[in-house]
LUMMIKE-830306 format. One record per residue: residue number from 0; z, y, x of N, C-alpha, C in turn. Coordinates in Angstrom, 1 decimal. Example, Ala and Ser with C-alpha at 12.3 -4.5 7.8 and 13.67 -1.06 7.14 Angstrom:
! residues 2
{resi 0; n.c3 7.8; n.c2 -5.7; n.c1 13.2; ca.c3 7.8; ca.c2 -4.5; ca.c1 12.3; c.c3 7.8; c.c2 -3.3; c.c1 13.2}
{resi 1; n.c3 7.1; n.c2 -2.2; n.c1 12.8; ca.c3 7.1; ca.c2 -1.1; ca.c1 13.7; c.c3 7.9; c.c2 0.0; c.c1 12.9}
***
This chain:
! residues 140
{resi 0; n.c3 105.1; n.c2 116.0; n.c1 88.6; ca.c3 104.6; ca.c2 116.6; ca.c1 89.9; c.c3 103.7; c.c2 117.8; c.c1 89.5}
{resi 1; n.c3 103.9; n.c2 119.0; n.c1 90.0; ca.c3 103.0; ca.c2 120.0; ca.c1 89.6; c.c3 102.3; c.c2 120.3; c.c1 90.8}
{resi 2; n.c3 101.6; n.c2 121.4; n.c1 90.8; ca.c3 100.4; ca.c2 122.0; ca.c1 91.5; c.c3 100.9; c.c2 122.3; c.c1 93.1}
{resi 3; n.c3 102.7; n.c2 122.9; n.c1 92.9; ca.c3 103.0; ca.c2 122.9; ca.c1 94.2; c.c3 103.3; c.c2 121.9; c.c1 95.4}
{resi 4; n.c3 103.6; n.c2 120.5; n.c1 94.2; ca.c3 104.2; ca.c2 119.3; ca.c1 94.6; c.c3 102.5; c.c2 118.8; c.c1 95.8}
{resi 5; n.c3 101.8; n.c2 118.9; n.c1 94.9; ca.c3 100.4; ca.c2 118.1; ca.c1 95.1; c.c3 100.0; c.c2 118.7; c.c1 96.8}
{resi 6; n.c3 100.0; n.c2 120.0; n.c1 96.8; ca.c3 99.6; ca.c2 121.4; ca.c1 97.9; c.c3 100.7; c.c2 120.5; c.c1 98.8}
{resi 7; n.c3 101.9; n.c2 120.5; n.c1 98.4; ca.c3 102.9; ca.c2 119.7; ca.c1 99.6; c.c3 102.7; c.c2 118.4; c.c1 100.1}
{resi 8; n.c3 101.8; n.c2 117.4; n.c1 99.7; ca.c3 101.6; ca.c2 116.4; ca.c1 99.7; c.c3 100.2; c.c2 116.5; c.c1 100.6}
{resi 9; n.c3 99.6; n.c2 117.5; n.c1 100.2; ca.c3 98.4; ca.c2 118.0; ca.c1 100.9; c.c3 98.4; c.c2 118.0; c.c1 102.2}
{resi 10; n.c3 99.4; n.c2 119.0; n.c1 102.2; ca.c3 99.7; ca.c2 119.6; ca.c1 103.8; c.c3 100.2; c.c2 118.6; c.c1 104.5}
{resi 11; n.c3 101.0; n.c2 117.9; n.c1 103.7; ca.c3 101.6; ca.c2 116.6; ca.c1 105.4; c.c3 100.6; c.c2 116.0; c.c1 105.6}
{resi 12; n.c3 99.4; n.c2 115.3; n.c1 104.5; ca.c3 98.5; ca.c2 114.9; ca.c1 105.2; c.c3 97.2; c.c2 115.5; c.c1 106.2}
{resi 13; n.c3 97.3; n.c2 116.4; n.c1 105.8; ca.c3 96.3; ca.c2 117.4; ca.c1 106.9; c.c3 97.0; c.c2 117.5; c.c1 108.4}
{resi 14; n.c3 98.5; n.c2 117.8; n.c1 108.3; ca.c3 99.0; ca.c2 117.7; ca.c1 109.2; c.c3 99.3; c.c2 116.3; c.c1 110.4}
{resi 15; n.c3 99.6; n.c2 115.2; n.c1 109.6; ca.c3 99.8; ca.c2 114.2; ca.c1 110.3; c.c3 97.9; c.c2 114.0; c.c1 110.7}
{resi 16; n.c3 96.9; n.c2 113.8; n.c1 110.2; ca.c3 95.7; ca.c2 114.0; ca.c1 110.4; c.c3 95.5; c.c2 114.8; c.c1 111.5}
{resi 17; n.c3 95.9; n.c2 115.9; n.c1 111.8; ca.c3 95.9; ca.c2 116.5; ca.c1 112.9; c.c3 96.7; c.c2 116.0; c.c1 114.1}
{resi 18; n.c3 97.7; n.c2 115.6; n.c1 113.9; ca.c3 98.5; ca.c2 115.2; ca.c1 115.3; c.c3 98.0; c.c2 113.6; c.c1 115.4}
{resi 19; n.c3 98.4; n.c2 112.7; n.c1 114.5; ca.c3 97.3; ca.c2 111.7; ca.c1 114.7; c.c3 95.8; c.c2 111.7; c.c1 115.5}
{resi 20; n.c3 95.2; n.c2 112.6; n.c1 115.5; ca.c3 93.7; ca.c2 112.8; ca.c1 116.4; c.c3 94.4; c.c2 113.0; c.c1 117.6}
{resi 21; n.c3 95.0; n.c2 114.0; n.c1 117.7; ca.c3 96.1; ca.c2 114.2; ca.c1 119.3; c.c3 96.1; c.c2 112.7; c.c1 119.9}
{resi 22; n.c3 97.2; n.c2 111.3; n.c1 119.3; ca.c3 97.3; ca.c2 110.6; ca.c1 119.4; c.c3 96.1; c.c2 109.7; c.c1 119.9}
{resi 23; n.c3 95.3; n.c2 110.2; n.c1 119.3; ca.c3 94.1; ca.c2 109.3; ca.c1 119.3; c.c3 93.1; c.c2 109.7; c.c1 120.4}
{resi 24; n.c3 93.4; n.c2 110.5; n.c1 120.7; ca.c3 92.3; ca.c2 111.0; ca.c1 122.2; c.c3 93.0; c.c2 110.4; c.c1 123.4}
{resi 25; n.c3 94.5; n.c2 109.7; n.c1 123.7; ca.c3 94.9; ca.c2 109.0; ca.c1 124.7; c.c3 94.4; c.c2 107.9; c.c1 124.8}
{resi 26; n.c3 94.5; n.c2 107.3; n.c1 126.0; ca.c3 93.9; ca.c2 105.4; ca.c1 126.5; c.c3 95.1; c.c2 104.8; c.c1 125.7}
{resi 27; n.c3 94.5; n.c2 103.7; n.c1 125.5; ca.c3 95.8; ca.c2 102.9; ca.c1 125.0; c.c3 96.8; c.c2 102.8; c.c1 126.2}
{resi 28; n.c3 96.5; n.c2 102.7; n.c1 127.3; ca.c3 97.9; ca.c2 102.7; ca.c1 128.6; c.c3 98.9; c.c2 104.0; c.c1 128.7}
{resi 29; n.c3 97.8; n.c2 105.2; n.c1 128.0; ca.c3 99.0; ca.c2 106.0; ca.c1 128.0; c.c3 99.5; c.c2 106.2; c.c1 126.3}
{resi 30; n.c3 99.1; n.c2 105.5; n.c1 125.4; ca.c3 99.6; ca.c2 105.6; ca.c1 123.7; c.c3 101.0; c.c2 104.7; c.c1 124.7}
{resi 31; n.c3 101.0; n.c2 103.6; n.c1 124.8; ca.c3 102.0; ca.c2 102.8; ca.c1 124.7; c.c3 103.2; c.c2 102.9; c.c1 126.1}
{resi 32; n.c3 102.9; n.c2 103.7; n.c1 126.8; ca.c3 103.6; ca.c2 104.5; ca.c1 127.6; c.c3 104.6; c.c2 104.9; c.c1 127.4}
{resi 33; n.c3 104.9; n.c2 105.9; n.c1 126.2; ca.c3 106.0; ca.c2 106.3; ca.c1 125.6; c.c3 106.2; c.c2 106.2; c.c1 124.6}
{resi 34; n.c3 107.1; n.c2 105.5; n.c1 124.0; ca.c3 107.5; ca.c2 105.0; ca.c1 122.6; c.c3 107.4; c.c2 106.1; c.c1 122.0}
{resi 35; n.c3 107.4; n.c2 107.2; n.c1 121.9; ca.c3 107.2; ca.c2 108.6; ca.c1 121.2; c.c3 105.7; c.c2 108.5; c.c1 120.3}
{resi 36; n.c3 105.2; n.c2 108.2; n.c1 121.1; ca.c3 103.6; ca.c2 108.4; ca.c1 120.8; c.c3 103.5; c.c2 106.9; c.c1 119.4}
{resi 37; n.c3 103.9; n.c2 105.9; n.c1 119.9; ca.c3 104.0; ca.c2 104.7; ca.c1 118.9; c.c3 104.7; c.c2 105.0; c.c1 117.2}
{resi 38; n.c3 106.1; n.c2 105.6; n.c1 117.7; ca.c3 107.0; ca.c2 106.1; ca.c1 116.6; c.c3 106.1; c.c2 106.5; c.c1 115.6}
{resi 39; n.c3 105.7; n.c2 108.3; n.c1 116.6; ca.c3 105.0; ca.c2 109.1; ca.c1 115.6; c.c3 103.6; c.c2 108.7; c.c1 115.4}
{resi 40; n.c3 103.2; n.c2 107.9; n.c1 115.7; ca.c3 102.0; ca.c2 107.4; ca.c1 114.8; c.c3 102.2; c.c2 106.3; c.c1 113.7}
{resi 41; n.c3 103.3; n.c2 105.9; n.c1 113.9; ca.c3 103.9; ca.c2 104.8; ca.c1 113.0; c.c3 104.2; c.c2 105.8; c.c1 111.3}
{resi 42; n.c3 104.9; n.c2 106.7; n.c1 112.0; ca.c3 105.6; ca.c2 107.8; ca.c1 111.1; c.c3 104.7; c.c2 108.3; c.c1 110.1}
{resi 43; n.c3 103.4; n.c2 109.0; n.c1 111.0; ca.c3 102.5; ca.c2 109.8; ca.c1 110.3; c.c3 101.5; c.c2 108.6; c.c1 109.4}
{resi 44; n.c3 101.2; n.c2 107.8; n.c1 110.2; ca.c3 100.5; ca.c2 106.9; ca.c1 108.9; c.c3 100.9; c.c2 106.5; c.c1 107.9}
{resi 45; n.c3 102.2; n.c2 105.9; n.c1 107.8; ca.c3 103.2; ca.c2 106.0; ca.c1 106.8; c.c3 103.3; c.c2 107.2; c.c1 105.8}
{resi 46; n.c3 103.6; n.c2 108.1; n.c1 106.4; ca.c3 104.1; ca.c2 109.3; ca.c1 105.0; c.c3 102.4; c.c2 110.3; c.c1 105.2}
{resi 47; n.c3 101.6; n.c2 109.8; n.c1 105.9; ca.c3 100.2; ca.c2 110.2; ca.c1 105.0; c.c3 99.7; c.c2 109.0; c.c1 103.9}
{resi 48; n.c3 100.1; n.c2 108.2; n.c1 104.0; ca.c3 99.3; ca.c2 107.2; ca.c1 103.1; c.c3 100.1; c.c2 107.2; c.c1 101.8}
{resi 49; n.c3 101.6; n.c2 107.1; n.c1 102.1; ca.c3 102.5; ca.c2 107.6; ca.c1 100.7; c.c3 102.5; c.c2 108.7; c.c1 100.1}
{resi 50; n.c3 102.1; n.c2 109.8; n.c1 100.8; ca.c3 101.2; ca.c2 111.0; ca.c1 100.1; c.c3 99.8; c.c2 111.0; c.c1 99.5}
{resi 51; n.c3 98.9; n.c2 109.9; n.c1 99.8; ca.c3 97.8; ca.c2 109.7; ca.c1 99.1; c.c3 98.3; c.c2 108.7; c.c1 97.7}
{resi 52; n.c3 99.2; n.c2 108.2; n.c1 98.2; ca.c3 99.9; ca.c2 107.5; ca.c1 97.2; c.c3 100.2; c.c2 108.6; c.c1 95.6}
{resi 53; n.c3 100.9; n.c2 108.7; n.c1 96.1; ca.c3 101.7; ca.c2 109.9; ca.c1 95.5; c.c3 101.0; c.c2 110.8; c.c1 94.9}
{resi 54; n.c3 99.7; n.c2 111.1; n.c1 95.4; ca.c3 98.8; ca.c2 112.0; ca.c1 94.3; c.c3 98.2; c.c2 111.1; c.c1 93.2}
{resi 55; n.c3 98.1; n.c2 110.0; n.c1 93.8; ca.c3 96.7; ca.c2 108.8; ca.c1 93.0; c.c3 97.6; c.c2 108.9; c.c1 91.8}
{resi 56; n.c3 99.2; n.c2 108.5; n.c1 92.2; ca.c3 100.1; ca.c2 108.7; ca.c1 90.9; c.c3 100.1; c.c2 109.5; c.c1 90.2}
{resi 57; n.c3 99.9; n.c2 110.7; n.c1 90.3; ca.c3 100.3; ca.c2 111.9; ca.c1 90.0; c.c3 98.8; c.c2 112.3; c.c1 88.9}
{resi 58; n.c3 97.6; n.c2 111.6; n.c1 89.6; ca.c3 96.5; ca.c2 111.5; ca.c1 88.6; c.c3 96.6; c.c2 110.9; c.c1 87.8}
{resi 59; n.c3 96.8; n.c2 109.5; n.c1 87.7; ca.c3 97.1; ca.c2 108.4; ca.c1 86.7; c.c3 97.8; c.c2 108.9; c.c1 85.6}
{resi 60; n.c3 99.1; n.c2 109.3; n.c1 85.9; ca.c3 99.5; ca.c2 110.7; ca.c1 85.0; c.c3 99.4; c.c2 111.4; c.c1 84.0}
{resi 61; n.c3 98.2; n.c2 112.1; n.c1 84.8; ca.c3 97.7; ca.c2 113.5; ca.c1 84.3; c.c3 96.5; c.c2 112.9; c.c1 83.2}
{resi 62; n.c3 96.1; n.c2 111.6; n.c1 83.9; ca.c3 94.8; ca.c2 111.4; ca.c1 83.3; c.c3 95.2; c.c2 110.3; c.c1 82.1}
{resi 63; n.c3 96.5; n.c2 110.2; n.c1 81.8; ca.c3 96.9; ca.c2 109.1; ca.c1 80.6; c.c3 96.5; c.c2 108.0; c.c1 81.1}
{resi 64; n.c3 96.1; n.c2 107.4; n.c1 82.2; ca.c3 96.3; ca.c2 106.1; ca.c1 82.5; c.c3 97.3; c.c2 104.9; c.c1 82.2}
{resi 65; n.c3 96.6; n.c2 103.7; n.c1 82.5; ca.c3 98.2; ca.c2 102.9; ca.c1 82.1; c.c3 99.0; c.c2 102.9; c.c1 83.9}
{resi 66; n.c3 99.9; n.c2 102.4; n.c1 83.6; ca.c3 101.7; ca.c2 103.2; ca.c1 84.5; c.c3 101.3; c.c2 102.1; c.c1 85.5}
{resi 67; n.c3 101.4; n.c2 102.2; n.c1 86.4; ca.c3 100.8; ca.c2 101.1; ca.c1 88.0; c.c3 102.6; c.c2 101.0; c.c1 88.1}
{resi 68; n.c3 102.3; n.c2 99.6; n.c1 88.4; ca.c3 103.6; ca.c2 98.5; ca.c1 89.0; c.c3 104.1; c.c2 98.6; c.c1 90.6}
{resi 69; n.c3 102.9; n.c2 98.9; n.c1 91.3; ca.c3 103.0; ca.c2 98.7; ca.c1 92.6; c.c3 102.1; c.c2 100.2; c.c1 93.2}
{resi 70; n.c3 101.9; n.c2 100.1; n.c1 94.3; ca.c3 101.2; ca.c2 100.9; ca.c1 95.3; c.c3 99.6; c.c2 100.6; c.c1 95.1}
{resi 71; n.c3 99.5; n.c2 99.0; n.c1 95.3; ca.c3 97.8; ca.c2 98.8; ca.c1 95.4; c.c3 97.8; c.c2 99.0; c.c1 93.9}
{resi 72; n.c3 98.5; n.c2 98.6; n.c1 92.8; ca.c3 97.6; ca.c2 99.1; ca.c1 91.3; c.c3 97.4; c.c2 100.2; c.c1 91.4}
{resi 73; n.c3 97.8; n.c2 101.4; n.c1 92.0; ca.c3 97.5; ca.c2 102.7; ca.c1 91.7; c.c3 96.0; c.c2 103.0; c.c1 92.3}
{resi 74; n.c3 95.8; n.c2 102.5; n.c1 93.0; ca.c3 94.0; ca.c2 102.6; ca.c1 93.7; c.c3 92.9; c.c2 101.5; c.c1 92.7}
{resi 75; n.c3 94.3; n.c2 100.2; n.c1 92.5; ca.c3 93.3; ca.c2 99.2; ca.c1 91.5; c.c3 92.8; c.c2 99.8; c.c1 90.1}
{resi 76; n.c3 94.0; n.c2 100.9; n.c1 89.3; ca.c3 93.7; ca.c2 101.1; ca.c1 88.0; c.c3 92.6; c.c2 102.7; c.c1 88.3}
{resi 77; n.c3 92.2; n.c2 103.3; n.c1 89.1; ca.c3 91.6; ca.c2 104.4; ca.c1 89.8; c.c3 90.2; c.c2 103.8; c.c1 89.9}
{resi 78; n.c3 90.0; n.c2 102.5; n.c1 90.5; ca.c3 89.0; ca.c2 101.7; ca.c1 90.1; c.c3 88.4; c.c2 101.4; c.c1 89.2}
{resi 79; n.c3 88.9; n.c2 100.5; n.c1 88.3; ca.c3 88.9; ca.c2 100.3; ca.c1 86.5; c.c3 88.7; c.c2 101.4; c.c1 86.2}
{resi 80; n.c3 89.1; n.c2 102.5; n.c1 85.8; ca.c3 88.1; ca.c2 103.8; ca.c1 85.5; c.c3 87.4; c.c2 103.9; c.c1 86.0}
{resi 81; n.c3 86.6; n.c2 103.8; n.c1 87.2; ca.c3 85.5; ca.c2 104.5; ca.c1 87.9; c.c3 85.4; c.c2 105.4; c.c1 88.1}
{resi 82; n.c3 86.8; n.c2 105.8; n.c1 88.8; ca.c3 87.0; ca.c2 106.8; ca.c1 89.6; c.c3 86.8; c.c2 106.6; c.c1 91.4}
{resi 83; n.c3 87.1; n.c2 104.9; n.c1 92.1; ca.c3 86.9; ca.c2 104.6; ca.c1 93.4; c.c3 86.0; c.c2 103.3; c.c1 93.1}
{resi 84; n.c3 85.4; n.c2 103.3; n.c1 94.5; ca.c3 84.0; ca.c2 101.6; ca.c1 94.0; c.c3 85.4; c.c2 101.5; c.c1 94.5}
{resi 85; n.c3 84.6; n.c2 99.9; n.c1 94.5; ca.c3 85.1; ca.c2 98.6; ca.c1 94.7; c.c3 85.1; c.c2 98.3; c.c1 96.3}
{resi 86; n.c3 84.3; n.c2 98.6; n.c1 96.6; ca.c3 84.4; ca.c2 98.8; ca.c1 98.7; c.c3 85.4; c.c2 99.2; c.c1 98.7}
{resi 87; n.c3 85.7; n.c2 100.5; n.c1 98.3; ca.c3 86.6; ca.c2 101.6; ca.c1 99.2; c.c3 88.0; c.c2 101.4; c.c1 98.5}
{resi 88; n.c3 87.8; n.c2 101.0; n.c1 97.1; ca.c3 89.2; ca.c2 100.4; ca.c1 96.6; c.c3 90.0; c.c2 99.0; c.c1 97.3}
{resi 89; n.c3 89.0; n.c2 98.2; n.c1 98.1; ca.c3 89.5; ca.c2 97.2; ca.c1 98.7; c.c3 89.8; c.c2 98.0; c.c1 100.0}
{resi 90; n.c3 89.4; n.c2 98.8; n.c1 100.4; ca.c3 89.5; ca.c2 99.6; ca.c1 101.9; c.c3 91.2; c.c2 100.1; c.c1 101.7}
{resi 91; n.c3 91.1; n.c2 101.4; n.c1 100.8; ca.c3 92.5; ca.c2 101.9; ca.c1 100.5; c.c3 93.7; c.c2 101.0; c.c1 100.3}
{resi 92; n.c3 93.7; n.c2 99.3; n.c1 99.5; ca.c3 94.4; ca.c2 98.8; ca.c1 99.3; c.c3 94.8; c.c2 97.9; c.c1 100.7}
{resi 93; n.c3 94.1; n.c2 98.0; n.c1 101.5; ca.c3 94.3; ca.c2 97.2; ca.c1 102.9; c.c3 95.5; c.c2 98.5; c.c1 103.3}
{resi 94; n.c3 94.6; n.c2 100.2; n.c1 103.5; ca.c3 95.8; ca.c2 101.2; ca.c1 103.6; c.c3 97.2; c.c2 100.7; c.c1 103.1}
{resi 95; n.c3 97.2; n.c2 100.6; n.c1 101.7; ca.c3 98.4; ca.c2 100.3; ca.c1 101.1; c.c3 99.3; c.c2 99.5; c.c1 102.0}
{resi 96; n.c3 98.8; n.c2 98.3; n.c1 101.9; ca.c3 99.4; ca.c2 97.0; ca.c1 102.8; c.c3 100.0; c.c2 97.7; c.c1 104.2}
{resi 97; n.c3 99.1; n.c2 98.0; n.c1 105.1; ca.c3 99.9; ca.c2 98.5; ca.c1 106.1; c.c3 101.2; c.c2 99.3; c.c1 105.8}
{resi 98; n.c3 100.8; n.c2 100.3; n.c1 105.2; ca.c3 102.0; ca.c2 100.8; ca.c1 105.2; c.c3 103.6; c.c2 99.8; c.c1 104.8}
{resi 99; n.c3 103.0; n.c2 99.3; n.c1 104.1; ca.c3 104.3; ca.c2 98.2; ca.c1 103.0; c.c3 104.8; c.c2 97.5; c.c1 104.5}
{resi 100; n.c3 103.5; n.c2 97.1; n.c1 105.5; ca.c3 104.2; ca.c2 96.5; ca.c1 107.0; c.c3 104.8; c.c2 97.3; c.c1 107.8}
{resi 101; n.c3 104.4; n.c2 98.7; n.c1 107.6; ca.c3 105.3; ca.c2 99.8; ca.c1 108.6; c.c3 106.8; c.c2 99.7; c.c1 107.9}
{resi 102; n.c3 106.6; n.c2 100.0; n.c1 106.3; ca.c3 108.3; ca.c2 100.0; ca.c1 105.9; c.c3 109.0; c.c2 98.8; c.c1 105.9}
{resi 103; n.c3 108.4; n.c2 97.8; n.c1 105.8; ca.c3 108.7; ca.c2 96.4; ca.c1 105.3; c.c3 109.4; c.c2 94.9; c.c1 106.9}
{resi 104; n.c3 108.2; n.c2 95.3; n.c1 107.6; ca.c3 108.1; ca.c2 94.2; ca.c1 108.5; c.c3 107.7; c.c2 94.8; c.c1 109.8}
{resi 105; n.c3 108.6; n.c2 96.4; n.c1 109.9; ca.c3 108.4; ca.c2 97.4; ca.c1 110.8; c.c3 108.2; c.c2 96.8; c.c1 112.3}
{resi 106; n.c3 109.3; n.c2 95.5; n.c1 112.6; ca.c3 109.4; ca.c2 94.9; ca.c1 113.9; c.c3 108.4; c.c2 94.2; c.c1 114.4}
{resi 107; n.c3 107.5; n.c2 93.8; n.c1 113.2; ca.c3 106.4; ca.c2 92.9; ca.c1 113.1; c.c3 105.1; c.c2 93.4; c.c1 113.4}
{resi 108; n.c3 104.9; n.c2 95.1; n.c1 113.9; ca.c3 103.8; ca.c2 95.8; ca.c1 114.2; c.c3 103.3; c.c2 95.5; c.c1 115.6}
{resi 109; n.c3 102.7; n.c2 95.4; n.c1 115.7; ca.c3 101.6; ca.c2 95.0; ca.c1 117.1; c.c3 101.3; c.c2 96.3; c.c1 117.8}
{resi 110; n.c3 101.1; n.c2 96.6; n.c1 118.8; ca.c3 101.0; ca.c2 98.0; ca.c1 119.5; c.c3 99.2; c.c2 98.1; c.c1 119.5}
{resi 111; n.c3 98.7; n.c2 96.4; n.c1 120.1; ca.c3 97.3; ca.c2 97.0; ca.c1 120.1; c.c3 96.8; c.c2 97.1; c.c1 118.4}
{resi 112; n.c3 97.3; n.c2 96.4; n.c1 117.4; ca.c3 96.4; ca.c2 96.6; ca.c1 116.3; c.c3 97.1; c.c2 98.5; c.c1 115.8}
{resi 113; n.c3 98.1; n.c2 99.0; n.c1 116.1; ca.c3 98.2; ca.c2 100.4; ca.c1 115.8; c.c3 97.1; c.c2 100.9; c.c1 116.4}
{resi 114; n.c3 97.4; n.c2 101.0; n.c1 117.3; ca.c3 96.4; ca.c2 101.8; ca.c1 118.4; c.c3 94.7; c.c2 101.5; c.c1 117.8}
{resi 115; n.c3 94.5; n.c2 100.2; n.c1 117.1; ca.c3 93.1; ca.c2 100.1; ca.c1 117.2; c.c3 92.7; c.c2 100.7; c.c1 115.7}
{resi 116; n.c3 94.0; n.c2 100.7; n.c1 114.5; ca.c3 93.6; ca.c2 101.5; ca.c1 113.4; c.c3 93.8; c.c2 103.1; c.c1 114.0}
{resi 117; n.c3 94.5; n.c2 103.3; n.c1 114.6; ca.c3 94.2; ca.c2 104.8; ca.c1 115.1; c.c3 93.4; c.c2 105.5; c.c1 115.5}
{resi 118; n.c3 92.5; n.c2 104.2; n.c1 116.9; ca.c3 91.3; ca.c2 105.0; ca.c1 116.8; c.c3 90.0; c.c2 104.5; c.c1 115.9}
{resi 119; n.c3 90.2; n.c2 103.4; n.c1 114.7; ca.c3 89.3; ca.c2 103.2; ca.c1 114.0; c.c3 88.8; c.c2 103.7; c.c1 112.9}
{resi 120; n.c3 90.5; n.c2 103.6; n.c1 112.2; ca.c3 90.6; ca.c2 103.8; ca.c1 110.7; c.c3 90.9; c.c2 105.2; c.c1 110.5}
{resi 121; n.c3 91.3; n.c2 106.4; n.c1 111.1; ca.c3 91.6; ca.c2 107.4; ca.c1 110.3; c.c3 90.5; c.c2 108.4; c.c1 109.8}
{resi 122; n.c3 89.6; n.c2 107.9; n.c1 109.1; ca.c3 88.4; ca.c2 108.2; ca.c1 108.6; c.c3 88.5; c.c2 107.9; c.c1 107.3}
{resi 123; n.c3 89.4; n.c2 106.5; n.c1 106.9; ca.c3 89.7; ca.c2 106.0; ca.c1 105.8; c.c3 90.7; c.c2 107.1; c.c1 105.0}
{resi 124; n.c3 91.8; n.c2 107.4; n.c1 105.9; ca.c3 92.5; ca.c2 108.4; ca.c1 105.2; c.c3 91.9; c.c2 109.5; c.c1 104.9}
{resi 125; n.c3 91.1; n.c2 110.2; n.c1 105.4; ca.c3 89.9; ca.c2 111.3; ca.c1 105.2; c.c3 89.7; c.c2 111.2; c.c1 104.0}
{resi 126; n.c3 88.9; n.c2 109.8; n.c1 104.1; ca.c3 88.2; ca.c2 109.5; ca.c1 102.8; c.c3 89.0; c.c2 109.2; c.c1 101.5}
{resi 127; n.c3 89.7; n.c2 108.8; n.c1 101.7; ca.c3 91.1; ca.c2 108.3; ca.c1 100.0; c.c3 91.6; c.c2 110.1; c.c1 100.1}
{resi 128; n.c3 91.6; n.c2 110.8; n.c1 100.6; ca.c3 91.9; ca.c2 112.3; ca.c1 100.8; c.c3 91.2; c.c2 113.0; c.c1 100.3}
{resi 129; n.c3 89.7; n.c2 112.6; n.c1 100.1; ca.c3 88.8; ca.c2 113.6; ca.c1 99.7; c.c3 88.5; c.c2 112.8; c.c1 98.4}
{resi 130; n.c3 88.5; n.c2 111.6; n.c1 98.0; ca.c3 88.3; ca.c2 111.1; ca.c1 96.6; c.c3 89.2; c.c2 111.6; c.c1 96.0}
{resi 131; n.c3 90.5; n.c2 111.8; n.c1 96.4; ca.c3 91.9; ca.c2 112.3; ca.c1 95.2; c.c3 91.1; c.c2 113.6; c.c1 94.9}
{resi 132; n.c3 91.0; n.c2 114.3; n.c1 96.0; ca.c3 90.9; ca.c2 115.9; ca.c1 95.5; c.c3 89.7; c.c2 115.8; c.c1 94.8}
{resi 133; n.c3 88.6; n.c2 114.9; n.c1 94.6; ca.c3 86.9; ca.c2 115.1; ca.c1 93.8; c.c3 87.5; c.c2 114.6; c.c1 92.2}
{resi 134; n.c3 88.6; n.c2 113.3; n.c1 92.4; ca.c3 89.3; ca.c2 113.6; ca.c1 91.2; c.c3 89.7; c.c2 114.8; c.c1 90.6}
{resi 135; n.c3 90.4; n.c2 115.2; n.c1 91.4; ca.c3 91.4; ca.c2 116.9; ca.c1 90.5; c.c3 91.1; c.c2 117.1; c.c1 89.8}
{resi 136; n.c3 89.6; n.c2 117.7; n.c1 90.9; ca.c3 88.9; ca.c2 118.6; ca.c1 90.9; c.c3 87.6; c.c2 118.2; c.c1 89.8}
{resi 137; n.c3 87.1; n.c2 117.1; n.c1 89.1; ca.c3 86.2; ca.c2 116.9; ca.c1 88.2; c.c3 87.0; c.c2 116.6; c.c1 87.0}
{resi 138; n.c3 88.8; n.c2 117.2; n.c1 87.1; ca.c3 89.1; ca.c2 116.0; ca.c1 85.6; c.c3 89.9; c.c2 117.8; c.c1 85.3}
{resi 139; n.c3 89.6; n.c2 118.6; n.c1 85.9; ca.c3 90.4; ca.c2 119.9; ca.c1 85.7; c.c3 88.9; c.c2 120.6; c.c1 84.4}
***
């Protein structure tokens, strides 16, 4: 993955971050109104969090780490260096998990717990968003 890869991975998450807040200024009577609004917030949480994914990898990498097996090692071995505490590594790996239930056990999603990580949790992606980049950006 090079420099362009990363900026691309960047951008969806800025961007689903942005229409997500859209999503998130509705009541939940009108989120669940139209399946549209559910989809695309299903969507965007998903391929933002596999983009946070996808960079943590892309550090691990760069940084000679040992090779993560799964999704949650890549935030577990980011840890172990002391690169993420231990709070926020358990925080991201809950991230993880959802998503594995958006791709995994998609039928099995609850409308009010989306809706209540929507308007709770997208502060979390912020934050796993701004630890990658304080990586880069202190290991460059």
């Amino acid at each position: 993955m090079d420099e362009r890869d990363i900026q691309t991975k960047i951008d969806v998450i800025l961007d689903n971050l942005e229409k997500l807040c859209i999503l998130r200024s509705k009541t939940y009577e009108d989120f669940i109104s139209d399946f549209r609004n559910i989809d695309s917030c299903l969507h965007r949480l998903q391929t933002s969090i596999q983009a946070l994914l996808d960079i943590g990898s892309y550090i691990i990498a760069s940084l000679g780490l040992r090779t993560p097996n799964t999704n949650a090692e890549i935030i577990e071995i980011l840890r172990e260096n002391g690169y993420i505490s231990k709070d926020r590594a358990e925080t991201f790996i809950r991230m993880c998990q959802f998503r594995n239930r958006v791709v995994h056990l998609y039928n099995h999603i609850d409308t009010k717990t989306l809706y209540e990580i929507l308007v709770n949790n997208l502060g979390d992606i912020k934050d796993f968003y701004i630890t990658l980049l304080k990586i880069i950006s202190d290991s460059e």
